[in-house]
TIFIZA-366844 format. One record per residue (C-alpha): residue number from 1; residue in three letters; x, y, z. Coordinates in steps of 0.2 Angstrom, whole numbers, always signed. Example, Ala and Ser with C-alpha at 12.3 -4.5 7.8 and 13.67 -1.06 7.14 Angstrom:
REM residues 2
<site i="1" aa="ALA" px="+62" py="-22" pz="+39"/>
<site i="2" aa="SER" px="+68" py="-5" pz="+36"/>
END
This chain:
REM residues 261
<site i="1" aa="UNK" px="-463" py="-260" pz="-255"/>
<site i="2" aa="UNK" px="-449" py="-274" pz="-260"/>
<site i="3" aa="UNK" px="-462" py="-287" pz="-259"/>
<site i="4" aa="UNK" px="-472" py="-277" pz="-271"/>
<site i="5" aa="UNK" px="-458" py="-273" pz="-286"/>
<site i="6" aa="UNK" px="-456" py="-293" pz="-284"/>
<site i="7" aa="UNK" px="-475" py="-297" pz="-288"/>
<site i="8" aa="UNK" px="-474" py="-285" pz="-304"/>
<site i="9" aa="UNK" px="-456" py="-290" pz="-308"/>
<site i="10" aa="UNK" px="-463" py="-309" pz="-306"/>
<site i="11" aa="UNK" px="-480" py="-305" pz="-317"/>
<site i="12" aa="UNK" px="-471" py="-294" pz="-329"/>
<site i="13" aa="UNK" px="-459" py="-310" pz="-334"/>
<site i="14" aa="UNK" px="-475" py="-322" pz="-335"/>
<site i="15" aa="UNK" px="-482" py="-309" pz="-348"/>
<site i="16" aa="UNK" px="-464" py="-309" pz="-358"/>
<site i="17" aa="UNK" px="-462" py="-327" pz="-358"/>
<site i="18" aa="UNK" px="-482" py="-328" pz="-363"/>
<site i="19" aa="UNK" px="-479" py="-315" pz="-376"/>
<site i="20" aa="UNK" px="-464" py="-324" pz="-384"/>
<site i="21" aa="UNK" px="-472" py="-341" pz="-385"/>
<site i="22" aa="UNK" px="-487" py="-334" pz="-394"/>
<site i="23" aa="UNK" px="-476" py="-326" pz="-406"/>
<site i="24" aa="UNK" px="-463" py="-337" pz="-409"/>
<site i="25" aa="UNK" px="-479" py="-352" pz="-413"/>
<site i="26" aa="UNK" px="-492" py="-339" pz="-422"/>
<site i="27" aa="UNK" px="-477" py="-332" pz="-435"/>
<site i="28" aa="UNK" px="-474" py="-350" pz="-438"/>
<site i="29" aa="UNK" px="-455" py="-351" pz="-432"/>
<site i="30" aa="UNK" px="-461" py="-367" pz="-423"/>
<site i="31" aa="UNK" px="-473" py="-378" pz="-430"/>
<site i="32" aa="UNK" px="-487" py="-378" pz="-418"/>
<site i="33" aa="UNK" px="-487" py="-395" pz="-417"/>
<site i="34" aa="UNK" px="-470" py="-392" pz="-407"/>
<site i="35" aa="UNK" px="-474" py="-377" pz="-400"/>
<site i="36" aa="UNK" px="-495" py="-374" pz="-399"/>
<site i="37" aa="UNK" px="-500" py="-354" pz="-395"/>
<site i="38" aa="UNK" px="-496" py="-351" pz="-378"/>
<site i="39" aa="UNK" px="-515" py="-344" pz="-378"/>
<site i="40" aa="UNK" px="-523" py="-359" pz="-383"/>
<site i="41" aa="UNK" px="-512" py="-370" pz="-370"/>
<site i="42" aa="UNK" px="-519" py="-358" pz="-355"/>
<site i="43" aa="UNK" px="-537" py="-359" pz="-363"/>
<site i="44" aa="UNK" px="-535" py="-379" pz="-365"/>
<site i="45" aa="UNK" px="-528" py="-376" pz="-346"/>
<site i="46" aa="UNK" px="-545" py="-368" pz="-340"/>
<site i="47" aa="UNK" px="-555" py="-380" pz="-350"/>
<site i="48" aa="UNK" px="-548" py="-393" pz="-340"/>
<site i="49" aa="UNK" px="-553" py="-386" pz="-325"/>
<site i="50" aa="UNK" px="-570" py="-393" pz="-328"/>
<site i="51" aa="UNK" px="-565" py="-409" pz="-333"/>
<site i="52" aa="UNK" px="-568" py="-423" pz="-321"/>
<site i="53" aa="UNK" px="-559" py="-435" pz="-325"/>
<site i="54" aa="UNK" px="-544" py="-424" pz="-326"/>
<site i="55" aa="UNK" px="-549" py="-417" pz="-309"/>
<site i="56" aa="UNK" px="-551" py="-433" pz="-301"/>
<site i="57" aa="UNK" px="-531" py="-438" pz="-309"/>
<site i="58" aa="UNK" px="-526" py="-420" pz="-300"/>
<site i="59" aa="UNK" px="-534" py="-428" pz="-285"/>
<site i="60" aa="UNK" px="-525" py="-441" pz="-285"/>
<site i="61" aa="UNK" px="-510" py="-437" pz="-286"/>
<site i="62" aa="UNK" px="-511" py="-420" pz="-274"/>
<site i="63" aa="UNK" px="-516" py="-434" pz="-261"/>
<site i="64" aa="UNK" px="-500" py="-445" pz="-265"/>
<site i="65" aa="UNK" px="-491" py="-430" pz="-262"/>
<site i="66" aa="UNK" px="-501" py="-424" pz="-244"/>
<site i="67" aa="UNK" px="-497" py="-443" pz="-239"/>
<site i="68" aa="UNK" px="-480" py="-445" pz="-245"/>
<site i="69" aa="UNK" px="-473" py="-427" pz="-237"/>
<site i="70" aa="UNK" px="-485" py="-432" pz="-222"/>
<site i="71" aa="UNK" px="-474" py="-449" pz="-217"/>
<site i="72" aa="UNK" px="-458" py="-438" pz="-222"/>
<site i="73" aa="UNK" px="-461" py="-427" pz="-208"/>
<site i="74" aa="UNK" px="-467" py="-440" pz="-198"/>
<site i="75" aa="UNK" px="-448" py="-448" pz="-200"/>
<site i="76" aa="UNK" px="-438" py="-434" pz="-204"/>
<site i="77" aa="UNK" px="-439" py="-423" pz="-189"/>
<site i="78" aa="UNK" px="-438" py="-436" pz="-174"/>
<site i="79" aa="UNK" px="-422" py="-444" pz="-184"/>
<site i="80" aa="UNK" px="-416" py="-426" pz="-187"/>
<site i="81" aa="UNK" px="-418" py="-420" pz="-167"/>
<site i="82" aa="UNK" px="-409" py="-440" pz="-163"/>
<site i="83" aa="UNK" px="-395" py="-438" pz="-176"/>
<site i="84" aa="UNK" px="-392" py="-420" pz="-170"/>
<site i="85" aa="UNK" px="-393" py="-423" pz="-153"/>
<site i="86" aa="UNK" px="-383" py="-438" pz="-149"/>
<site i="87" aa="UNK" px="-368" py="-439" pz="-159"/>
<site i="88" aa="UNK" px="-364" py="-457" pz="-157"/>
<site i="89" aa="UNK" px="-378" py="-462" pz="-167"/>
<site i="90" aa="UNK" px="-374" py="-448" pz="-179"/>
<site i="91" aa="UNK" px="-357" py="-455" pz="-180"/>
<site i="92" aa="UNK" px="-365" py="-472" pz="-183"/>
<site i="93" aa="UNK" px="-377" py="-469" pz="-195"/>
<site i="94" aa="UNK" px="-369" py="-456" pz="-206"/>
<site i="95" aa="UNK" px="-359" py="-467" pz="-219"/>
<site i="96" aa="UNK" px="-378" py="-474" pz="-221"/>
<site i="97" aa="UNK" px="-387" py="-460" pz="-225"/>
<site i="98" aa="UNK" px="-373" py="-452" pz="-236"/>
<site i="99" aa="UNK" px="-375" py="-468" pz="-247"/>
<site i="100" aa="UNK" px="-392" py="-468" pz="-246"/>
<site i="101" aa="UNK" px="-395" py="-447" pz="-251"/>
<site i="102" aa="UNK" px="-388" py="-446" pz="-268"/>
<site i="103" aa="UNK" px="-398" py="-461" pz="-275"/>
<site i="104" aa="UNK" px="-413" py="-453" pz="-286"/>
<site i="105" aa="UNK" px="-432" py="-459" pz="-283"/>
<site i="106" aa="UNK" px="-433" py="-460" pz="-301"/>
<site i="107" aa="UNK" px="-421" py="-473" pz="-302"/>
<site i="108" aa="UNK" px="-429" py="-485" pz="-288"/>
<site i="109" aa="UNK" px="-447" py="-484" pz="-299"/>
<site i="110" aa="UNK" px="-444" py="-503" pz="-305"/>
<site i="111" aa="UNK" px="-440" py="-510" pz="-287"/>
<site i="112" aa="UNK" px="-454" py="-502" pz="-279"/>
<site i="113" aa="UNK" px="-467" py="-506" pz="-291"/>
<site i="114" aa="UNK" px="-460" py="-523" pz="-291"/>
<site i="115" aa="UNK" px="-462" py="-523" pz="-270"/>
<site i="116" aa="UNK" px="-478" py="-514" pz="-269"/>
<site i="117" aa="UNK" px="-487" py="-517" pz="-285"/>
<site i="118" aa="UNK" px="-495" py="-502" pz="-295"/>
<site i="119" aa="UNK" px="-506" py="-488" pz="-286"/>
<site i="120" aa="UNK" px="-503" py="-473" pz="-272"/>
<site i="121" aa="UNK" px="-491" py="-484" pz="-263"/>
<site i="122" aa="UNK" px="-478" py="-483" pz="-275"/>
<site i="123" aa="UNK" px="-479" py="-465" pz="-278"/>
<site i="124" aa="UNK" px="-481" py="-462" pz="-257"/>
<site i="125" aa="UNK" px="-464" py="-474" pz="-256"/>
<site i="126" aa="UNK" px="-456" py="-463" pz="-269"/>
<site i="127" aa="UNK" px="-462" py="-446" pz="-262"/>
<site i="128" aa="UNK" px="-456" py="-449" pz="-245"/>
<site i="129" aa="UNK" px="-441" py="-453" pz="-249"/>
<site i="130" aa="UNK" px="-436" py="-441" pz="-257"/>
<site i="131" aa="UNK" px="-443" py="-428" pz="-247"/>
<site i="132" aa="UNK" px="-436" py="-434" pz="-230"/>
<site i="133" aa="UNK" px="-419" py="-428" pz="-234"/>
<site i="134" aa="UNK" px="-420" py="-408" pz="-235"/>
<site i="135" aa="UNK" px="-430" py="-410" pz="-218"/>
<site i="136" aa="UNK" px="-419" py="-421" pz="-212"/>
<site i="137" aa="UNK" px="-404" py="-411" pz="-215"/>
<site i="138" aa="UNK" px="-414" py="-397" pz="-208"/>
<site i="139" aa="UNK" px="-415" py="-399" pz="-193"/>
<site i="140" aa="UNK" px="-400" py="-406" pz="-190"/>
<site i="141" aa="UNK" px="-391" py="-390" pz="-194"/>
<site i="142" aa="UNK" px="-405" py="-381" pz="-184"/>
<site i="143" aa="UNK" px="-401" py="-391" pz="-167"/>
<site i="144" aa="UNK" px="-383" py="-387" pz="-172"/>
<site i="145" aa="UNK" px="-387" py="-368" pz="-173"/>
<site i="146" aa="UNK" px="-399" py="-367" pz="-155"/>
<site i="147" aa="UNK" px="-393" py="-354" pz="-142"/>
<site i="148" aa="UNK" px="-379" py="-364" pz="-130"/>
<site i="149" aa="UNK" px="-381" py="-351" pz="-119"/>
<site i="150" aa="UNK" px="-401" py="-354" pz="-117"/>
<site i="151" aa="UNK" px="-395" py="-374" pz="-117"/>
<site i="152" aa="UNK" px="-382" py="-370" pz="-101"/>
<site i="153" aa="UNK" px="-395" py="-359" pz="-91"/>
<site i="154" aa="UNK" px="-409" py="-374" pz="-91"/>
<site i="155" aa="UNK" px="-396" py="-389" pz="-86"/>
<site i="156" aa="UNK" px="-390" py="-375" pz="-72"/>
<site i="157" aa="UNK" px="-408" py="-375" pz="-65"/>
<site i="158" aa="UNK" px="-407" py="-394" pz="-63"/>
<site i="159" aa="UNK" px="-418" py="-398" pz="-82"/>
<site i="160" aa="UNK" px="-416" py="-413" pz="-89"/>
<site i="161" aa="UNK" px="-411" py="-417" pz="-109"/>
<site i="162" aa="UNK" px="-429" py="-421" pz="-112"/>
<site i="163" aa="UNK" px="-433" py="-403" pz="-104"/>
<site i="164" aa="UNK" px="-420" py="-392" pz="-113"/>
<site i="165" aa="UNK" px="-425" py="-401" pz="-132"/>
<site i="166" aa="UNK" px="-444" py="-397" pz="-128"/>
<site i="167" aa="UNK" px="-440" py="-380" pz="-122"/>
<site i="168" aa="UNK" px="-426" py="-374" pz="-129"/>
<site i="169" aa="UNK" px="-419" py="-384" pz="-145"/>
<site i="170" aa="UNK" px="-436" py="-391" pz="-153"/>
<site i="171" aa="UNK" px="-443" py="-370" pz="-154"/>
<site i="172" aa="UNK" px="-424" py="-365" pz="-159"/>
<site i="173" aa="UNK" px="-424" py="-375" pz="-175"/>
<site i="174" aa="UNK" px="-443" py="-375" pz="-180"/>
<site i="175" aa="UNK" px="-439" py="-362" pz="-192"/>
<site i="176" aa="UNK" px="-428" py="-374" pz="-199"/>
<site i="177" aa="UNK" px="-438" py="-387" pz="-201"/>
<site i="178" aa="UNK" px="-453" py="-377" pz="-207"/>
<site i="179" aa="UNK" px="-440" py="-371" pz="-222"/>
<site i="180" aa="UNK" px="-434" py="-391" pz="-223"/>
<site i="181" aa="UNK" px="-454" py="-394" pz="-228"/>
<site i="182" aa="UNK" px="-454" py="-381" pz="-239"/>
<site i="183" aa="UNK" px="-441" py="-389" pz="-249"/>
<site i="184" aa="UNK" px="-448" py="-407" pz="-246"/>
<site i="185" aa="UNK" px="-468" py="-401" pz="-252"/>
<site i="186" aa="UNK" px="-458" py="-395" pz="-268"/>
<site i="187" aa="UNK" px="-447" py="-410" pz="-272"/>
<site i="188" aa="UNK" px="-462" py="-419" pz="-266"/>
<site i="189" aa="UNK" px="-475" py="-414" pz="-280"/>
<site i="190" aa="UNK" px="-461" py="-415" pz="-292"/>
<site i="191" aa="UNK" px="-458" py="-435" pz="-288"/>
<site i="192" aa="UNK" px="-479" py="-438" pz="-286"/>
<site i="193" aa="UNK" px="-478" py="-432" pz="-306"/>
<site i="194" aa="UNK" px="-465" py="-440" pz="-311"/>
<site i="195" aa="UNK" px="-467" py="-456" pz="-304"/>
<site i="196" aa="UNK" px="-483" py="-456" pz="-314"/>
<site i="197" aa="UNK" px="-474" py="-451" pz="-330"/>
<site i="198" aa="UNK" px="-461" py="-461" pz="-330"/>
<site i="199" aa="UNK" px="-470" py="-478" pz="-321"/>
<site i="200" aa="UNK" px="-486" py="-477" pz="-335"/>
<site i="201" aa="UNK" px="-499" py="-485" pz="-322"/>
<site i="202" aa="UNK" px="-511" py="-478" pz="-311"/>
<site i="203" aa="UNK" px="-523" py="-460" pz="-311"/>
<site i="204" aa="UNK" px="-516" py="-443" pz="-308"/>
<site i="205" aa="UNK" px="-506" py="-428" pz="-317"/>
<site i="206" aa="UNK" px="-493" py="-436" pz="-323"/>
<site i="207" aa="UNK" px="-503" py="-451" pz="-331"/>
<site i="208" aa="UNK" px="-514" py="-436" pz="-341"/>
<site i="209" aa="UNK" px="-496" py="-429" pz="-346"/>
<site i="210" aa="UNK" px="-490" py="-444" pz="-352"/>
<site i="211" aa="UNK" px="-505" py="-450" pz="-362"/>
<site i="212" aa="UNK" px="-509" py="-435" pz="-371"/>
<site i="213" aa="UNK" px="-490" py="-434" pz="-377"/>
<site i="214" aa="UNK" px="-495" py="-450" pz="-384"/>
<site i="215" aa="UNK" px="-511" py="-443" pz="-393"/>
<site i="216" aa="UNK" px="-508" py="-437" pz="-410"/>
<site i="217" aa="UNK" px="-505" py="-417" pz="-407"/>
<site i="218" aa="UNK" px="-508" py="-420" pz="-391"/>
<site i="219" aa="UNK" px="-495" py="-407" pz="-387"/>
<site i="220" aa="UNK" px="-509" py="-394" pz="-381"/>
<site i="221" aa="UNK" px="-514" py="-407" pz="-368"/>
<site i="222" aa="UNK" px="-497" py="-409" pz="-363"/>
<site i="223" aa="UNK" px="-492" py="-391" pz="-360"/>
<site i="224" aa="UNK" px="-509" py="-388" pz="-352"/>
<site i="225" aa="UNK" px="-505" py="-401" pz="-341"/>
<site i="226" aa="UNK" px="-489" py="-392" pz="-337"/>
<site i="227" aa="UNK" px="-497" py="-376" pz="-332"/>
<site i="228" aa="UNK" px="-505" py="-386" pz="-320"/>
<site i="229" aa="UNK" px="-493" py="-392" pz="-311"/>
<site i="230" aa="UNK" px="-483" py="-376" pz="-312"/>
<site i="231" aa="UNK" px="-499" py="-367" pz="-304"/>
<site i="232" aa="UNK" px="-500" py="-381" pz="-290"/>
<site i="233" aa="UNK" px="-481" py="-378" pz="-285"/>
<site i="234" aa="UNK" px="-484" py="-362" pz="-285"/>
<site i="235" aa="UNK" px="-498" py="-360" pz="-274"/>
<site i="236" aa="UNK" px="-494" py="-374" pz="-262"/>
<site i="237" aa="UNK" px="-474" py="-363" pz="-259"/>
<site i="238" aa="UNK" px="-484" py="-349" pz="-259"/>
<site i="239" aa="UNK" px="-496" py="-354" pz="-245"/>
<site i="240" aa="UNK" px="-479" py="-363" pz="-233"/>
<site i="241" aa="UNK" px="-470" py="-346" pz="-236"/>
<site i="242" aa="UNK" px="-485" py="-334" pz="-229"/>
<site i="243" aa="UNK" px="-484" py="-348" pz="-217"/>
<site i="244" aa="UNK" px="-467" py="-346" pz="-211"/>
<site i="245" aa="UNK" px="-468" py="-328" pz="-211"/>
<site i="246" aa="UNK" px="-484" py="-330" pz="-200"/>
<site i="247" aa="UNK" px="-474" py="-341" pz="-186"/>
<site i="248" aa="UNK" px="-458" py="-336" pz="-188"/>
<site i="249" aa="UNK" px="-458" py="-316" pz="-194"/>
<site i="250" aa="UNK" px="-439" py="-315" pz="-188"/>
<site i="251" aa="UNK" px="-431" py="-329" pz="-197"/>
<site i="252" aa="UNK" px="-444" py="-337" pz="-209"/>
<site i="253" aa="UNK" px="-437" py="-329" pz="-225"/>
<site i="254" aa="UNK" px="-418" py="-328" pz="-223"/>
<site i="255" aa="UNK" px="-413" py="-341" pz="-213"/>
<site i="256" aa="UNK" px="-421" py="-356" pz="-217"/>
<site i="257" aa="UNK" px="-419" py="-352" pz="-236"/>
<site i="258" aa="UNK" px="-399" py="-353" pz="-236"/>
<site i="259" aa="UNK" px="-401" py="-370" pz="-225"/>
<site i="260" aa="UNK" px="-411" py="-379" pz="-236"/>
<site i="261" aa="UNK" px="-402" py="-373" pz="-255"/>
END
């Protein structure tokens, strides 16, 4: 039933926002070169749907975004399971990481271009770096939050470390980690987009974006683009959450939520 109220709640706000937007640009508040008919942006929307071009650009950068979450996983979780398991090397690496966490992706655009030249690399670079970080952090907290008791038992029965992370801290913080990616597949198709925006080269959503804002009235396009985006963020948290609640029905939507924010 709560789940329900929240679907018509959510599509009742889509249609009040869509409402207004059509209003405000068909009484002329905003010129529609500002502010186009929210109907013609979601008709634009579908009409790009058939587009190839455009569709191989969405291609593209849903597969920087695949690769770039992909290696953050790949780096994140063992570094996260080391960091929270042996706190010398925490204690080692900390200053490090909190000097490298606040820098923005954005801002390392220019050097990584400059390193690896224009193409999926540079976005892959950017997207993994800034993804590894909520996953990271993740499970750090989830090893700090696993059962001690369950942790005592096995090294009473004579289990090694390698025995008590595999069978008793690894499944106690994979609801944290699966929230961490949740976060990171967010933050990831943010930076796959932006990169493209902001660096000008290259094929993907961003690059479409970013040229038609170029185009004389080419604000339809851009919006349109937009809505893409927005519709591909949504559907990609959307499938990660039935996920969670799939794996982890207990924990899935309470826990791991407060972790990552």
């Amino acid at each position: 039933m709560r789940r329900r109220q929240e679907l018509v709640l959510g599509a009742f706000g889509v249609l009040l926002a869509f409402g207004v937007c059509e209003a405000v640009s068909r009484a002329g508040i905003v010129r529609r070169a500002y502010l186009p008919p929210a109907s013609e942006v979601l008709a634009r929307a579908v009409e790009l749907a058939g587009d190839r071009a455009f569709l191989d650009g969405l291609g593209a950068t849903l597969r920087a975004w695949a690769l770039g979450l992909g290696l953050a996983i790949a780096l994140a979780v063992p570094l996260g399971l080391l960091l929270g398991s042996v706190p010398v090397v925490d204690a080692a690496v900390r200053a490090i990481v909190e000097f490298l966490r606040p820098l923005p992706s954005v801002a390392l655009i220019p050097l990584v271009s400059l390193l690896l030249g224009s193409g999926t690399e540079t976005k892959v670079a950017l997207v993994t770096y800034a993804s590894v970080w909520p996953i990271l952090f993740n499970t750090v907290y989830g090893l700090g939050e696993t059962d001690p008791l369950a942790k005592d038992t096995l090294r009473a029965f004579g289990f090694g470390r390698l025995a008590v992370l595999f069978r008793v801290e690894l499944p106690g913080t994979a609801p944290f980690i699966a929230a961490g990616v949740r976060i990171s597949a967010a933050v990831a198709l943010i930076l796959a987009v932006a990169t493209e925006i902001l660096s000008g080269f290259g094929e993907g959503l961003g690059i479409f974006i970013a040229q038609s804002g170029l185009a004389t009235d080419g604000t339809r396009d851009v919006l349109a683009g937009v809505v893409w985006a927005g519709v591909l963020g949504l559907v990609i948290n959307g499938v990660l959450v039935w996920g969670e609640r799939r794996l982890f029905p207990w924990t899935a939507g309470e826990r791991g939520v407060g972790v990552g924010t």
